[in-house]
N, C-alpha and C positions, 0 to 999 in steps of 0.2 A: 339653571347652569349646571349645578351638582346636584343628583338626588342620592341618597342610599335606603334600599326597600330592604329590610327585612336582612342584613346582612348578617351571614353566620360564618364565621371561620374556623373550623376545629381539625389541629393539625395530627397528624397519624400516628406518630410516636407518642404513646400514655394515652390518645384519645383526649389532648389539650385542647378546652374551648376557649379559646384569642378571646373572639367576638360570637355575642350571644342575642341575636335575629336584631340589631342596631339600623334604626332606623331616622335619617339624617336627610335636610336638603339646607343648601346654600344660596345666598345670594352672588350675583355677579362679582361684585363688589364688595368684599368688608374682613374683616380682620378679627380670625375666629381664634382663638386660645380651648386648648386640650387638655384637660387636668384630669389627674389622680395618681392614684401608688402606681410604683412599679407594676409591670406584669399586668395590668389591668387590660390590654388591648391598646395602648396609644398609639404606640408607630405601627403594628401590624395594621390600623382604622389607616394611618397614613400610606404605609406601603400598598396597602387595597386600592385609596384613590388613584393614588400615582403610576402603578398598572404594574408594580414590582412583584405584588403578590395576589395570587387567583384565589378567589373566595369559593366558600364550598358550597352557599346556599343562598339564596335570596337574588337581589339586582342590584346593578350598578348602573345608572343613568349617567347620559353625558349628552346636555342640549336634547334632552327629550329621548335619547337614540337608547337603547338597552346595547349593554356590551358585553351579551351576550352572546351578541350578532359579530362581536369582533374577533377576527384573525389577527397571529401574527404581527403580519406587515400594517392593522390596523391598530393594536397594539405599539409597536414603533412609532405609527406616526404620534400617536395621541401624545408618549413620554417624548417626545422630539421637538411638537410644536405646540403641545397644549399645559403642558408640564413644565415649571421650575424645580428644580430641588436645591435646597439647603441644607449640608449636615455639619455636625457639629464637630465634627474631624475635618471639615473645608476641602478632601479628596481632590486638591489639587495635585498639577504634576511637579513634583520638585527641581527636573532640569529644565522644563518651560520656564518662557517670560511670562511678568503678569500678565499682557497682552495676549499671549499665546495663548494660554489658559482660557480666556475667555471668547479667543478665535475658534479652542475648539469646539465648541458647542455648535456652532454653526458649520461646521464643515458637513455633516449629515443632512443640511438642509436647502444644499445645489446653491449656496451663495459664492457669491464671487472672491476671491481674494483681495479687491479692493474694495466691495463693500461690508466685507467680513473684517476688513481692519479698522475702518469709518463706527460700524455698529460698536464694536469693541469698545474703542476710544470715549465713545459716548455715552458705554453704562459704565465703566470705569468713572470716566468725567462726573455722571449722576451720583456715582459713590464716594464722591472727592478724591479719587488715587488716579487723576488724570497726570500728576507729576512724578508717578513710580510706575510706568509700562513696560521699562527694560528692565526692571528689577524681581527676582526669581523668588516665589517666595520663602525658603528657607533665611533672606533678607530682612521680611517684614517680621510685625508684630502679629498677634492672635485677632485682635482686632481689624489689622489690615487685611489679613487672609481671609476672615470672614467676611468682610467688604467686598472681598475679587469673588466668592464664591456667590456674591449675591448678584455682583455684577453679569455672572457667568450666567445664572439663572435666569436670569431679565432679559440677555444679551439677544434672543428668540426672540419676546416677544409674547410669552405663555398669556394665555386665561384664569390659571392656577401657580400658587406660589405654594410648596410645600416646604416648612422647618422645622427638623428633628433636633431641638434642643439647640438654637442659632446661639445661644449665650450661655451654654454650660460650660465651655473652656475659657470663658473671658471676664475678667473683671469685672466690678459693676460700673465703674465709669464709663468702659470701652461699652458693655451690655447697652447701657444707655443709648450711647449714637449708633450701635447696631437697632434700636429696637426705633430710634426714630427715622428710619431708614428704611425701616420694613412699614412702619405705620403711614408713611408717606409712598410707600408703593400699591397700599391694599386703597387709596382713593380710587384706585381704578382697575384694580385686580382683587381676586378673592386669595386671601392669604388665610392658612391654615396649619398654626402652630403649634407643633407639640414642647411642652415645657412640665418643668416641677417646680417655677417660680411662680407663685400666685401673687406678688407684688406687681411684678412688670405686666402678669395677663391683667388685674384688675383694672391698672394705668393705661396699657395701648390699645387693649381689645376693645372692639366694639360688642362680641358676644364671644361668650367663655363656657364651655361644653365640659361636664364634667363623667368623666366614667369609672365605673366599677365593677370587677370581673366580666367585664367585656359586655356592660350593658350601660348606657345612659340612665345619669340617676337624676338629671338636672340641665338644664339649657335655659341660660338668661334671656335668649332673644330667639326662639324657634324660628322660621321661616314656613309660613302657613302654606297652606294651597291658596287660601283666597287672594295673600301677596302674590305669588308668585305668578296665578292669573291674569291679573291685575297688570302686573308690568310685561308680560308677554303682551296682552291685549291693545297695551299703551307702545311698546316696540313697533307693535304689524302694523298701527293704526298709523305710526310715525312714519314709517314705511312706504306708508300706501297699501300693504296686505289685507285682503280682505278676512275678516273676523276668523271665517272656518279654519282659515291654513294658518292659525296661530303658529301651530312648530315648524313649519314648512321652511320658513325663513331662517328659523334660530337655526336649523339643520343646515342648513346652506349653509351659511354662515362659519358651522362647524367641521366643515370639511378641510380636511390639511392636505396638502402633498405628500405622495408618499415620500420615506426619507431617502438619501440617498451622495453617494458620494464618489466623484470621477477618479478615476484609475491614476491620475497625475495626482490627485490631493494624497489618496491611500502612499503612493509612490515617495511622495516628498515629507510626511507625518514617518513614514518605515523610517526613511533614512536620516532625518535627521534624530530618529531616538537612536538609530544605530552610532551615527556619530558622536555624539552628547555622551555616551558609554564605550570609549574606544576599549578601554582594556578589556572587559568583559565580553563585548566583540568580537576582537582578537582572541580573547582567551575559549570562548562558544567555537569560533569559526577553525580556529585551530585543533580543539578537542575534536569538533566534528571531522575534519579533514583526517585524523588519524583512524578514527574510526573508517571509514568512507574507504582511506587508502588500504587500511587491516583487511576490509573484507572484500575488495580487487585483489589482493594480494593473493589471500584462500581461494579465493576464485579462479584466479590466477594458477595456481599451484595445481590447485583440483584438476581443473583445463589440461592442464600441461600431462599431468600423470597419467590421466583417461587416453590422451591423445597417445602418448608414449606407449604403454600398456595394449593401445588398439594394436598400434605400430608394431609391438613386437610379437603379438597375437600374428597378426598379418603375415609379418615375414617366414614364423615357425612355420602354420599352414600354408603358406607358400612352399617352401622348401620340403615338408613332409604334409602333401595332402592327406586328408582321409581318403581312403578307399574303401570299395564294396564289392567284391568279388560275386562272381556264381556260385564258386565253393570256398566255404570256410575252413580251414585245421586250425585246430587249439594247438598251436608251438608249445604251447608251454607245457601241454602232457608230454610232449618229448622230452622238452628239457628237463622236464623233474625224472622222467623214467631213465636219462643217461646218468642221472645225478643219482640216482639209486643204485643205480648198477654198480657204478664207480663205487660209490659209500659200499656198498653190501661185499663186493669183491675185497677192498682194503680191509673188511673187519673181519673175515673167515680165519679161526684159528687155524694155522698151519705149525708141523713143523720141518726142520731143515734136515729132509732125508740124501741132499744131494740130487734131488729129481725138479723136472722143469715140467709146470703144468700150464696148463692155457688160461685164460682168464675170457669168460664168456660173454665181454661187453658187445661186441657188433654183433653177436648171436642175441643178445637181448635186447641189443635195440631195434635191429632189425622183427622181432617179435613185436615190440612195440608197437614202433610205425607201422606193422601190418595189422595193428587192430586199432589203430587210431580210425575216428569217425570223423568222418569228412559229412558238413553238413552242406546241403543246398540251399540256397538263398533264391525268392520268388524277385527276381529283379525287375522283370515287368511289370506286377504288381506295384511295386516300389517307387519304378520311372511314373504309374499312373499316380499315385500318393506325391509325388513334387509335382506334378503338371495338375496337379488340383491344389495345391497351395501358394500357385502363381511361379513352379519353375527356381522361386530364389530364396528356400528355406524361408520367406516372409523375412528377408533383409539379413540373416544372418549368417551366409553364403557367398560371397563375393564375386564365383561361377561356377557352375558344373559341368563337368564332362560325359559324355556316355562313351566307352570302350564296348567294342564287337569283339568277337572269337573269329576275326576275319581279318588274315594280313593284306598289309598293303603291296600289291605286286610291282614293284616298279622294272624298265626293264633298259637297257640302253638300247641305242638307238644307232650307237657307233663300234661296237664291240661286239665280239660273238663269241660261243663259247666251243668247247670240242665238237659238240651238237652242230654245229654251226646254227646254232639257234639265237638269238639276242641275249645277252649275258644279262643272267636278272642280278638285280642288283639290292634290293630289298622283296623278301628276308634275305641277309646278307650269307651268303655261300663260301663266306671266309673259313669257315672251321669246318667244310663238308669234308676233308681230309683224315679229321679226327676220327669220323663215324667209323671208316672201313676198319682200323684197329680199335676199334672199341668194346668187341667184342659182340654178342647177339641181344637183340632187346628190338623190339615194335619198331616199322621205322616212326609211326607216330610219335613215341616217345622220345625217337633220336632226332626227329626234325625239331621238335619241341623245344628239346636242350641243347641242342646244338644251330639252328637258327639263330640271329640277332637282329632284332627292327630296331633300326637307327633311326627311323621317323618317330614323329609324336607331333598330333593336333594340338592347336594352340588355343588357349581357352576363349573363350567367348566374352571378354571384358576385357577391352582397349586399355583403361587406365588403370587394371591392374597391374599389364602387364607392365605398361611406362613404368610404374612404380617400381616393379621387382628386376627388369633389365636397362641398360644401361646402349643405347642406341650410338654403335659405334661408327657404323657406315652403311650407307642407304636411306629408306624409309621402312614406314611399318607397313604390312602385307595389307590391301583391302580387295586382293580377290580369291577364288580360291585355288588358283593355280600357282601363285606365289608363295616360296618358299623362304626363311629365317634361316641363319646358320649361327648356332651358340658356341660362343667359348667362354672361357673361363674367365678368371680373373687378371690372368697375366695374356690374354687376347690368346691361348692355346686350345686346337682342336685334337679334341678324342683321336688318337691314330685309328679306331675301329670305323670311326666314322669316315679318316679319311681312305 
């Protein structure tokens, strides 16, 4: 049933040896008692078999099988459906019913709700507290709760009963009917109890194991190989197995389901510990909601300010795009050279001979601006530099324009001029009156300054534009012979315009 080969446990902090190469087998059936001093290895021997704690050397057998071999989920099953436990704290739940308690054992094992209350009833009943099932245990006595925890443990159905100390918090009266409770359980299960009372082991044990520093110093009743042969041989034979596939069968035999537990049991186990604790509930559910709402909130805010901030990024470059001219002037040499002139002119000592002298500022600044350095910009170069980055600053552009050193000739169609030529109408020839009194200068220079293009091409991004105007009458242009007329904000056109 149980073997243990050579079992060594030594744990990693100080290089503690638990158990020192313990070597152990069981029978099916019988009621083993665990004795020595503290610290000797007793419940780490127990935590080993019951699958709580991994050994660092040796084997662990179970129906022949090494479990070594076992996984995880083969681990679960074994503490699910092969295992009882009994501790001497009873780790029941204090807002369950006594029923409940023992229901839960069983819900990882895909039983039904109403056979899961039937089994309950039943080891309960076997414990005598078939008259306390609605009753919670912070009700009972030490001895009662030990009774439901034992109930709990049987409630499966195990091969193995494990007890850490079943009768260290309880009286010896109570210890008593605990202990005849367990000794009428090991008729047909192997029970394996850790204790520091050598009375009650000498009384209910059938063999009593005694250990020191983590080694077997003594065993009343070993379990041989030849027994244990013997009754595998007598099992198969009972059977019908033939002699060779002795463990063939105990293996079978040993196999559990894996464990497991439907989404309606997990669902209805949640909520009702949620209910059973409403303040705490409320008080979790509410702290978390503050949190939850605090950080929508920043979120929230953040959100809002990025978006704002874009928005007013937006409308600025809207209203003052960037530009990039063919040629550059640094304005600001001027300004600083008029701001000198001025300065240098107020601080000249003078004094008041009654004479009027000149003050040499448009003489300096005019020297100025004639040595200002006007630089050239490679703008084809430039236009090829965005039409290799995909045209859209890589999203941080919203549209570009390209301007030519080429006006737009527009011409009417119904009016003529002294020429009797078609009156051009852009560049607009409202101020060509200016030129004849204006003295001599390039007429390049004077077309230049005195010209005015009333047109301007409209950007290449639909919903910027939506954004930044305000669509008063019509629709918006999609060919390119359609033209936009802007006004202002109180719906007024430029008079140069009109």
């Amino acid at each position: 049933m149980l073997q243990l080969d050579r079992i060594t446990k030594i744990y990693p902090s100080g290089e503690v040896v638990a158990l020192d190469g313990v070597t152990l087998a069981f029978r099916p059936n019988e009621f083993v008692s665990v004795l020595g001093p503290s610290g000797c290895g007793k419940t780490t021997l127990l935590n080993i078999i019951g699958g709580l704690d991994r050994y660092t050397a040796g084997e662990l057998y179970v129906r022949h099988v090494p479990t070594a071999r076992f996984g995880d989920r083969d681990w679960d099953a074994y503490r699910n459906h092969s295992i009882g436990f009994v501790f001497q704290s009873y780790n029941l739940i204090p807002h369950q019913s006594v029923l409940a308690n023992v229901e839960l054992a069983l819900t990882l094992s895909g039983v039904s709700k109403a056979e899961r209350r039937q089994r309950a009833r039943e080891a309960l009943e076997a414990v005598g507290l078939g008259d306390q099932l609605k009753k919670k245990p912070p009700q009972l006595s030490g001895g009662q709760m030990q009774r439901v925890a034992i109930a709990r443990a049987l409630v499966n159905d195990p091969d193995i009963l494990l007890a850490d100390e079943p009768t260290g918090a309880l009286d010896s009266e109570t210890s008593l009917q605990v202990m005849e409770i367990l000794k009428k359980v090991a008729e047909k299960k192997l029970i394996i109890m850790v204790t520091h009372n050598p009375d009650l082991a000498e009384r209910y044990s059938t063999r009593i194991i005694r250990l020191l520093d983590g080694r077997v110093i003594s065993d009343t009743d070993p379990y041989s190989p030849e027994e244990e042969a013997a009754e595998v041989y007598g099992a198969a034979q009972e059977d019908g197995q033939p002699e060779e596939g002795e463990g063939t069968r105990a293996n079978d035999r040993g196999k559990k389901k894996r464990t497991s537990m439907s989404f309606f049991t997990a669902l209805s186990l949640s909520l009702n510990n949620l209910m059973t604790k409403k303040a705490r509930t409320f008080l979790t559910a509410f702290g978390g909601s503050i949190g939850i709402i605090g950080i929508a909130l920043i979120l929230s805010l953040s959100n809002g300010i990025n978006r704002y901030i874009a928005k007013v990024q937006e409308d600025t470059l809207s209203a003052y795009p960037l530009q990039i001219n063919a040629q550059t002037v640094d304005l600001s040499s001027v300004m600083t050279a008029m701001m000198s002139a001025r300065d240098g002119a107020d601080a000249e000592d003078w004094e008041d001979d009654g004479l009027i002298r000149s003050n040499p500022v448009t003489l300096e600044l005019m020297e100025t601006v004639s040595t200002i350095d006007v630089q050239e910009n490679n703008l084809g170069r430039f236009m090829e530099f965005i039409e290799e980055k995909g045209g859209d600053f890589d999203g941080y552009a919203s549209a570009v324009s390209y301007g030519y050193d080429v006006p737009l000739h527009l011409y009417s169609v119904t009016e003529t001029g002294e020429d009797g030529l078609p009156r051009q109408l852009n560049p607009s020839s409202l101020f060509s009156g200016m030129r004849r009194g204006a003295g001599s200068g390039g007429a390049g220079g004077e077309m230049g300054f005195y010209a005015v293009d009333v047109w301007e091409e409209m950007i290449d991004n639909a919903s910027l534009m939506a954004e930044q105007y305000d669509l008063i009458a019509g629709e918006w242009p999609d060919e390119w012979n359609e033209v936009v007329l802007v006004v202002d904000g109180q719906n007024r056109i430029n008079d140069l315009y009109l």
